[in-house]
ZAZA-407766 format. One record per residue: residue in one letter; x, y, z of N, C-alpha, C, O in turn. Coordinates in nm, 2 decimals, always signed. Atoms other than C-alpha are relative to their C-alpha. Layout:
N
- type_nxx_nyy_nzz_caxx_cayy_cazz_cxx_cyy_czz_oxx_oyy_ozz
- A_X_Y_Z_X_Y_Z_X_Y_Z_X_Y_Z
...
***
This chain:
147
- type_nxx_nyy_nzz_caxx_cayy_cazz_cxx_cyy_czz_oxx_oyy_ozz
- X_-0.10_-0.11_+0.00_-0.79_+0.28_-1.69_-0.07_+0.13_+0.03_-0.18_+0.16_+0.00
- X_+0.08_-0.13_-0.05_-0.84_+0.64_-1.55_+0.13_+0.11_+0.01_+0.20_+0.14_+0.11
- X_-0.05_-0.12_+0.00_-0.66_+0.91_-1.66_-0.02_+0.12_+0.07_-0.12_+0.15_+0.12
- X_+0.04_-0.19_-0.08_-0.60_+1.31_-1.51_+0.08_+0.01_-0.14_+0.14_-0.08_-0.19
- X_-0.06_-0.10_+0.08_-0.48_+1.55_-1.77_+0.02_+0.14_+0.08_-0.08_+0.21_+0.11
- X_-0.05_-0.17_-0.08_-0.34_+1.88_-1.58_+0.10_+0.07_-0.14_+0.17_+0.02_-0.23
- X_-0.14_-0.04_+0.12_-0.13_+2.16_-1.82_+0.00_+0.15_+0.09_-0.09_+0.23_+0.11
- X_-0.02_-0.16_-0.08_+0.01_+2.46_-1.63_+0.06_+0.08_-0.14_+0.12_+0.19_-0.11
- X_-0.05_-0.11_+0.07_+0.10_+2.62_-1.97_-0.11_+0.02_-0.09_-0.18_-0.07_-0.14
- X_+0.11_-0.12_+0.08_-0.14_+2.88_-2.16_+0.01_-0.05_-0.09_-0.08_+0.00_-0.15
- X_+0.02_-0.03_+0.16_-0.09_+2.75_-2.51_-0.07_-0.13_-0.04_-0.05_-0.23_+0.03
- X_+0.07_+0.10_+0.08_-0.30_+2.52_-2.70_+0.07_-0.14_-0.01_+0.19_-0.16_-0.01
- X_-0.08_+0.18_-0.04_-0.20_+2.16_-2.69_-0.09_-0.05_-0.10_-0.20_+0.00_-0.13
- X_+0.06_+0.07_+0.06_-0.27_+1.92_-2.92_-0.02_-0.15_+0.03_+0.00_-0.24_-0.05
- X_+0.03_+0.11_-0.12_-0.35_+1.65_-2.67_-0.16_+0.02_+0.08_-0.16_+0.10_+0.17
- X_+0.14_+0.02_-0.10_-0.71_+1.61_-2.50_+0.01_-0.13_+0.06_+0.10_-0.21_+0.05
- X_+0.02_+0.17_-0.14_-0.81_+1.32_-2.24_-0.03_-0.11_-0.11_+0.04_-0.21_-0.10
- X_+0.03_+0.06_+0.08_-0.98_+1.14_-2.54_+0.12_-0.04_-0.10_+0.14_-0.16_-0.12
- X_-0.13_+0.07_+0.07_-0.63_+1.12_-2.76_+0.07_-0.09_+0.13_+0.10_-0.20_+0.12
- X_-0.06_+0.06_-0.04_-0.48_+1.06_-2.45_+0.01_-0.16_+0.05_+0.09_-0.24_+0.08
- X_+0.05_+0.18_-0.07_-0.67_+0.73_-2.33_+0.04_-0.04_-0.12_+0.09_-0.15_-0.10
- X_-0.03_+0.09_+0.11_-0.61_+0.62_-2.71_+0.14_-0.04_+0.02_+0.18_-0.16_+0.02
- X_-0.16_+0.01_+0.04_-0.25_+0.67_-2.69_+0.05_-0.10_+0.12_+0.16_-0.16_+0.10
- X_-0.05_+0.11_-0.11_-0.21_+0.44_-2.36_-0.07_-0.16_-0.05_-0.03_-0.28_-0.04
- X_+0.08_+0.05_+0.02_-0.49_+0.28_-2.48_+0.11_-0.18_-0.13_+0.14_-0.30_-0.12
- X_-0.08_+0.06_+0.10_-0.29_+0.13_-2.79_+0.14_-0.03_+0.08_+0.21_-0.09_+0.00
- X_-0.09_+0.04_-0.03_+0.03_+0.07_-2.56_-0.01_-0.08_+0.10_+0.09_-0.11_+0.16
- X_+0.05_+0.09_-0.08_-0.16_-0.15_-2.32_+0.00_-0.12_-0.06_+0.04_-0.23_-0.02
- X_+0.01_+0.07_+0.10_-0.24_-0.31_-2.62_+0.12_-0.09_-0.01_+0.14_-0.19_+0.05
- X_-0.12_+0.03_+0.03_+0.08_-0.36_-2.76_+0.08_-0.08_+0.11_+0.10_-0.20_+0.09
- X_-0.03_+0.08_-0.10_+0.23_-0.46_-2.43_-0.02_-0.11_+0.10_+0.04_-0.16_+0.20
- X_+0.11_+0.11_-0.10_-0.03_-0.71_-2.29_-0.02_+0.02_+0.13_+0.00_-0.08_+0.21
- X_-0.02_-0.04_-0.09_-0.08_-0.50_-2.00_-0.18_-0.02_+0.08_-0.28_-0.07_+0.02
- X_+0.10_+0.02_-0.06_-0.35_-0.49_-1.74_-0.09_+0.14_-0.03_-0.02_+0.21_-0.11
- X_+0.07_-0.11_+0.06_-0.59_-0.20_-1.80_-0.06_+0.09_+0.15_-0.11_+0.21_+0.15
- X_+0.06_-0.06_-0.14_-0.67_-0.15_-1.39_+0.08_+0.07_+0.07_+0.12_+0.04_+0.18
- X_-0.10_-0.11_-0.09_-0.45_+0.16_-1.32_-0.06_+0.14_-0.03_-0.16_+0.15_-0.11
- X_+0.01_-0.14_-0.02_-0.47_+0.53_-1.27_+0.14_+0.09_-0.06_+0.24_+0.03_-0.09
- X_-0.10_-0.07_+0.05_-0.23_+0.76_-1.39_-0.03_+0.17_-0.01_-0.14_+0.22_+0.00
- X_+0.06_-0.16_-0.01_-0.20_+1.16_-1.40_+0.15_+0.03_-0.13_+0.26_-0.03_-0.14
- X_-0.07_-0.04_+0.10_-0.02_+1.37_-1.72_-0.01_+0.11_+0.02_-0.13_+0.15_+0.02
- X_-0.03_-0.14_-0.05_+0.10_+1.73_-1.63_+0.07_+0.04_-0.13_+0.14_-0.03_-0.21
- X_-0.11_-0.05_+0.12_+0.22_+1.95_-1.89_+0.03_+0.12_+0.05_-0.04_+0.20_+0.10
- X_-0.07_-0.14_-0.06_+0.44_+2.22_-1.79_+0.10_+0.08_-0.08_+0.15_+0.05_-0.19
- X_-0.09_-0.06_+0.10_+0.68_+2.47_-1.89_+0.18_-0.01_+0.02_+0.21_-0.10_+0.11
- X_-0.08_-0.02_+0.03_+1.03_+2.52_-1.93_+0.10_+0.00_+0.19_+0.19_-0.07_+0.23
- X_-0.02_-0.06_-0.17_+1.09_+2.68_-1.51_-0.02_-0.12_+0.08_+0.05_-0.16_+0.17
- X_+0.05_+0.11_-0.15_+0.89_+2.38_-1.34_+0.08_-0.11_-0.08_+0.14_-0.17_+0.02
- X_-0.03_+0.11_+0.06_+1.03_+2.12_-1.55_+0.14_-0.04_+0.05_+0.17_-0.15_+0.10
- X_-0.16_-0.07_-0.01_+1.41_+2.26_-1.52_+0.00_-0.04_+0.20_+0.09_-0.12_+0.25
- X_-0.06_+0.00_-0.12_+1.36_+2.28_-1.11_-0.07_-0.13_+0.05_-0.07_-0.15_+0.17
- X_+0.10_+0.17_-0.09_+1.14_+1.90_-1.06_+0.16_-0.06_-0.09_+0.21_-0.14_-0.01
- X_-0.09_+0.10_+0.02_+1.47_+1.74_-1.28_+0.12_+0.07_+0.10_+0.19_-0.02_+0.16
- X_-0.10_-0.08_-0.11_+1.71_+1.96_-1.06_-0.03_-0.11_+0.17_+0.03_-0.22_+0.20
- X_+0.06_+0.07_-0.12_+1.54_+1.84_-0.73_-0.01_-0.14_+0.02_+0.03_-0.19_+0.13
- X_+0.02_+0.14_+0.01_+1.46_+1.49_-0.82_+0.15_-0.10_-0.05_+0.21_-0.20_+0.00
- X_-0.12_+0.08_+0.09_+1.75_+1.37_-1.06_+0.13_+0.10_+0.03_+0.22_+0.06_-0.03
- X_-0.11_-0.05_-0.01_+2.01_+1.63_-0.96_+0.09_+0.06_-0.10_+0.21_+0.07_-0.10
- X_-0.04_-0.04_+0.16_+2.01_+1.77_-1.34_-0.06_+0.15_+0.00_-0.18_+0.15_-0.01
- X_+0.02_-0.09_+0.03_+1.98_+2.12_-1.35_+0.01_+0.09_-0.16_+0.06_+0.19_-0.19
- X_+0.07_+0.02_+0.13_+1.86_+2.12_-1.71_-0.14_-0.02_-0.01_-0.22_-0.09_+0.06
- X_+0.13_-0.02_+0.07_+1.55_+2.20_-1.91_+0.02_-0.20_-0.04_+0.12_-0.26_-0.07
- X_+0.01_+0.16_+0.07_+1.43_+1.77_-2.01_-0.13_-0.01_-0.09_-0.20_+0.09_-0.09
- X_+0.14_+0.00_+0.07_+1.14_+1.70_-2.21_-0.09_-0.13_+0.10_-0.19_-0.14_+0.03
- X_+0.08_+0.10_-0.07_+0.96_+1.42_-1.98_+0.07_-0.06_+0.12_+0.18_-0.11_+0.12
- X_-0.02_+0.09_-0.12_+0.96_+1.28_-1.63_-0.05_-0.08_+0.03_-0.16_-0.07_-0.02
- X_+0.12_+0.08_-0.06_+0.80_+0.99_-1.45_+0.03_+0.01_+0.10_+0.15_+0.00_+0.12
- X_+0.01_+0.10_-0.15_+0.75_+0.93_-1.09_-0.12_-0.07_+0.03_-0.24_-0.03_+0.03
- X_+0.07_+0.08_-0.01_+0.62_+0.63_-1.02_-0.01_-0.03_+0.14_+0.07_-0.01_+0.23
- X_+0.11_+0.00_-0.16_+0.37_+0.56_-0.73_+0.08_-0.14_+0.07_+0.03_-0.17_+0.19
- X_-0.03_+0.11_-0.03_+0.55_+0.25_-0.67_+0.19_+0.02_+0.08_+0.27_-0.06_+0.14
- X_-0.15_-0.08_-0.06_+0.90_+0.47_-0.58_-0.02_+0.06_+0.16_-0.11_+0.13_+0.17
- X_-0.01_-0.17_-0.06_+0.95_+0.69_-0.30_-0.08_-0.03_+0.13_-0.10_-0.15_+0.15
- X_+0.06_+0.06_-0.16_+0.77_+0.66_+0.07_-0.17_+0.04_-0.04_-0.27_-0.04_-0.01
- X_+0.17_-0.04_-0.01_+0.42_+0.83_+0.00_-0.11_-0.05_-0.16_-0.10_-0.07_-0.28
- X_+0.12_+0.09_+0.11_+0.12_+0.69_-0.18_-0.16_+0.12_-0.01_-0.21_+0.19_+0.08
- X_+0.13_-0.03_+0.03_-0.19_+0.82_-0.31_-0.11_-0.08_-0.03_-0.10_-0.18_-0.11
- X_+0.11_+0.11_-0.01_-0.50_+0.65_-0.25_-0.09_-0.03_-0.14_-0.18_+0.05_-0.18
- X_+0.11_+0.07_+0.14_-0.68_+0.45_-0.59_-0.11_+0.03_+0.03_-0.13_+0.06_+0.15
- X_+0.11_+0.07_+0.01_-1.00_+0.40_-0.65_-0.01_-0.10_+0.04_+0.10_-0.16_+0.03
- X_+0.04_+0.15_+0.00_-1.16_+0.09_-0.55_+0.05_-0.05_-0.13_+0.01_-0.01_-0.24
- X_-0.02_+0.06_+0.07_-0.99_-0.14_-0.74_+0.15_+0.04_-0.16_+0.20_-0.01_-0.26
- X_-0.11_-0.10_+0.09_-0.73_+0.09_-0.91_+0.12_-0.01_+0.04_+0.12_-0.02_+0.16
- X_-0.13_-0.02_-0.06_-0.35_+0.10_-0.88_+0.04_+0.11_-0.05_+0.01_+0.13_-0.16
- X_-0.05_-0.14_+0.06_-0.20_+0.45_-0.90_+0.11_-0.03_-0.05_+0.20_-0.07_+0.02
- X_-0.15_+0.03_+0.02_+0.09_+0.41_-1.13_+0.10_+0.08_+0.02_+0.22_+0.04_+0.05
- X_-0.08_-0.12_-0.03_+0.21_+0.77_-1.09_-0.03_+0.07_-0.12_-0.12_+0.05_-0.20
- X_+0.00_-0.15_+0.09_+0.29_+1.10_-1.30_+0.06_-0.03_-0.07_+0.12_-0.14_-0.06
- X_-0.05_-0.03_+0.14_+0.42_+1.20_-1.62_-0.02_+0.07_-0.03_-0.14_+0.09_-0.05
- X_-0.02_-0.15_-0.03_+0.53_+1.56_-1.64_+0.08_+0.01_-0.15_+0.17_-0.07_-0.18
- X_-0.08_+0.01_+0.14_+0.63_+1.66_-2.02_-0.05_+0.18_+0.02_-0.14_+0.25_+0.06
- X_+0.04_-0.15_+0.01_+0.73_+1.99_-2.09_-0.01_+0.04_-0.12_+0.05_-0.02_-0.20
- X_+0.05_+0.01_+0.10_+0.58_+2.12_-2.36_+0.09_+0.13_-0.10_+0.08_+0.12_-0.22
- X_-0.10_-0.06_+0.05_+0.83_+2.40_-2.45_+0.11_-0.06_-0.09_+0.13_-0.02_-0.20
- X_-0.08_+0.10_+0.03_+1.07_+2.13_-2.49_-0.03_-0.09_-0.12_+0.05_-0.13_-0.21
- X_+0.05_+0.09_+0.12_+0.84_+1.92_-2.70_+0.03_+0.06_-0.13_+0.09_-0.01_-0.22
- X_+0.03_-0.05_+0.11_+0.81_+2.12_-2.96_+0.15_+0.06_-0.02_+0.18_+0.06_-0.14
- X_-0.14_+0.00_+0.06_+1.17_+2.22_-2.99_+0.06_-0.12_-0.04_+0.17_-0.12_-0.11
- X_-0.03_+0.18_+0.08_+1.20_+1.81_-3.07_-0.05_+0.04_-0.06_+0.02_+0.12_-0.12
- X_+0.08_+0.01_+0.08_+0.96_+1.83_-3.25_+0.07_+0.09_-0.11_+0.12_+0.02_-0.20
- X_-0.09_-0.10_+0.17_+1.12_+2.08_-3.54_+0.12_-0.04_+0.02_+0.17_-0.04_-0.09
- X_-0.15_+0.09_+0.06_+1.48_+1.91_-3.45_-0.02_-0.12_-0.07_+0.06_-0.15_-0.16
- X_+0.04_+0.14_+0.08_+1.31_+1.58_-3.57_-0.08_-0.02_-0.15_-0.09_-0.11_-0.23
- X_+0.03_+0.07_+0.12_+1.14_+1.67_-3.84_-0.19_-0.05_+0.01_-0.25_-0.08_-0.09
- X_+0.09_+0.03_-0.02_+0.80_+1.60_-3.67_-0.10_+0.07_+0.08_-0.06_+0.15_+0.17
- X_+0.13_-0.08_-0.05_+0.45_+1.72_-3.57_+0.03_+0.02_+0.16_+0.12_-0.03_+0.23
- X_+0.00_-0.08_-0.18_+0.42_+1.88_-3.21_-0.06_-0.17_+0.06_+0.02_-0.25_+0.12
- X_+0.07_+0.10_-0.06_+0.12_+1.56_-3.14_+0.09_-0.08_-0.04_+0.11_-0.13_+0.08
- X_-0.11_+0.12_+0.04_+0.39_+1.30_-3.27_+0.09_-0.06_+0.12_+0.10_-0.17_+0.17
- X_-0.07_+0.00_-0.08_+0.62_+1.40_-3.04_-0.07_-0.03_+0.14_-0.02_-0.12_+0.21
- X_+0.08_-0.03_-0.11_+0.40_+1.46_-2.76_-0.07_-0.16_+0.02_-0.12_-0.17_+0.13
- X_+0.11_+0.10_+0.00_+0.22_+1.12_-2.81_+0.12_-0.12_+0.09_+0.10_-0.18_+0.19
- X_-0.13_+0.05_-0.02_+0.61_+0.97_-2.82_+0.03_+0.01_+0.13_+0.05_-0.09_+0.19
- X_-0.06_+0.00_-0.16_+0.72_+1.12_-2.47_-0.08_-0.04_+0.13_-0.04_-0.04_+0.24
- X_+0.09_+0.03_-0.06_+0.35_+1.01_-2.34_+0.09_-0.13_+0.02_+0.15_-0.17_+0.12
- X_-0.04_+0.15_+0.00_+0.46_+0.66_-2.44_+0.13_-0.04_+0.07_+0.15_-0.15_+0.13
- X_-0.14_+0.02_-0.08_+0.83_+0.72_-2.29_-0.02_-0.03_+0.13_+0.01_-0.13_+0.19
- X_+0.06_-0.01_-0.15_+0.68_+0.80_-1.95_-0.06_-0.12_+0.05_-0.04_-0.19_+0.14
- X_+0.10_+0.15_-0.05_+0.42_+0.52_-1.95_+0.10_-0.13_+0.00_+0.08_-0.21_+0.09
- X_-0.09_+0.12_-0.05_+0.69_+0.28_-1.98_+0.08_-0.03_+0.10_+0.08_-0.13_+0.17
- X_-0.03_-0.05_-0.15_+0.88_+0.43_-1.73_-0.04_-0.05_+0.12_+0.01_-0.12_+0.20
- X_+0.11_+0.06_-0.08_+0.59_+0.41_-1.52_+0.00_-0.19_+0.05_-0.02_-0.24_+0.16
- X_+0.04_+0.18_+0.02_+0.57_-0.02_-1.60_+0.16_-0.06_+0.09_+0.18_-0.18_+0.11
- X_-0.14_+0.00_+0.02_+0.95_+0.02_-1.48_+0.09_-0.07_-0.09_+0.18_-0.15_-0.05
- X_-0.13_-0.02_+0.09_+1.14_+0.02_-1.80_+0.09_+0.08_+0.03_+0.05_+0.18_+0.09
- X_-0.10_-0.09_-0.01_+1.45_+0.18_-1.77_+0.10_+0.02_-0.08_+0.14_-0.08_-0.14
- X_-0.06_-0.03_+0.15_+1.68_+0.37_-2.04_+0.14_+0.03_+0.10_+0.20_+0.13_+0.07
- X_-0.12_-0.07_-0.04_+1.99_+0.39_-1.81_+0.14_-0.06_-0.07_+0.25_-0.01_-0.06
- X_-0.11_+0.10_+0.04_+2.19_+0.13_-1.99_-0.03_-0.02_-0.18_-0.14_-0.01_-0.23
- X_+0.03_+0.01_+0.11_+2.23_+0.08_-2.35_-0.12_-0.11_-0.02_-0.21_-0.10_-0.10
- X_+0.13_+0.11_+0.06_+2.01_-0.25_-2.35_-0.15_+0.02_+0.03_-0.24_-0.02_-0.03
- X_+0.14_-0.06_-0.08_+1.74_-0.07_-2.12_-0.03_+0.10_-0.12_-0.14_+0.10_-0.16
- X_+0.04_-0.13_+0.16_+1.75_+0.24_-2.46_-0.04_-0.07_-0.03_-0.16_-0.08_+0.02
- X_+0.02_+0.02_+0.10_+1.75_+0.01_-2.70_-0.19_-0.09_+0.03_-0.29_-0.10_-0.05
- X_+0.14_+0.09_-0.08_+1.43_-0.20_-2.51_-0.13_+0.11_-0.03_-0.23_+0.11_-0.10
- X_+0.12_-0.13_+0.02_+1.23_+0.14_-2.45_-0.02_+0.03_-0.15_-0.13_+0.02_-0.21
- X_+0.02_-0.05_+0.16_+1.33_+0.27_-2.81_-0.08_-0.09_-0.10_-0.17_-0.06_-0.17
- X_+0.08_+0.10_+0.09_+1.22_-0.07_-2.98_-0.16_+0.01_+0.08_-0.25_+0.01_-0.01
- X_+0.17_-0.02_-0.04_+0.86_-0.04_-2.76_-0.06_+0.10_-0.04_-0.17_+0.09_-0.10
- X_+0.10_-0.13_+0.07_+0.77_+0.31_-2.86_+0.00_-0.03_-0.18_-0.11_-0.03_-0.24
- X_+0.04_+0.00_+0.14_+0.82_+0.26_-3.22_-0.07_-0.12_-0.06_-0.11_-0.14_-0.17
- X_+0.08_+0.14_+0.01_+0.66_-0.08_-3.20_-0.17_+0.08_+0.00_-0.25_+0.08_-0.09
- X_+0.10_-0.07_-0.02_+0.35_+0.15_-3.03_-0.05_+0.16_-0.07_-0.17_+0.19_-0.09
- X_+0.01_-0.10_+0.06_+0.37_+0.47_-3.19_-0.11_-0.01_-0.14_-0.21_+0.06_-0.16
- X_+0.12_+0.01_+0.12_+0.20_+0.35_-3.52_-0.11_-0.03_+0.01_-0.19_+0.02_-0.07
- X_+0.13_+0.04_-0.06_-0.07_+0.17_-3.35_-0.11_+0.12_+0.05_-0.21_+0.08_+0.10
- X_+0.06_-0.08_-0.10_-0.22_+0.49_-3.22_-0.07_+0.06_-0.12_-0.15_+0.16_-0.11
***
């Protein structure tokens, strides 16, 4: 596995590359997944977030987490030898943290949570349907503790 970490916003994060390999790390686990992929995690603000769900999904709304997966869409980015790119995971971090005090929970909690949303995403889970929610919902809190 081979993470990127990118964050286009100024403020302190409670996320480094080292939590974050744990936190896939433990949901690879959990899911008996293959461990030979690539992946990239953007953190952004409120503006970029608002005009990539506008553009993409046709939601002109602030969201807390996107995926695009490498396996969607016409253009490819080239792996490593031996690597599959799975794609992005764009969480805005403005967002996070306004869950985060609706819920009741830590900034990293949250943040570890919409990592895990995305990565599933990524695997193509999908939350469009109640049985696809309740699927994703029962995986993260299955993984969530593990970390």
């Amino acid at each position: 596995m081979n993470c990127h970490l990118f964050k286009e916003v100024k403020n302190r994060l409670p996320l480094n590359l080292p939590l974050l390999n744990k936190i896939l790390k433990s949901a690879i686990k959990e899911l008996k997944h293959k461990s030979n992929f690539e992946l990239t995690v953007l953190i952004v603000g409120d503006k970029k977030i608002k005009n990539l769900n506008k553009k993409f999904r046709g939601k002109d709304k602030v969201t807390d987490v996107l995926s695009f997966s490498q396996s969607e869409g016409r253009g490819f980015i080239l792996p490593r030898e031996g690597k599959k790119y799975l794609g992005e995971i764009v969480i805005c971090w403005p967002q996070t943290k306004r869950q985060a005090k609706k819920f009741g929970q830590s900034e990293k909690k949250e943040l570890a949570l919409l990592i895990i949303h995305g990565f599933l995403h990524l695997l193509g889970y999908d939350d469009k349907t109640i049985a696809g929610w309740r699927q994703m919902e029962a995986l993260q809190k299955r993984i969530l503790p593990k970390i």
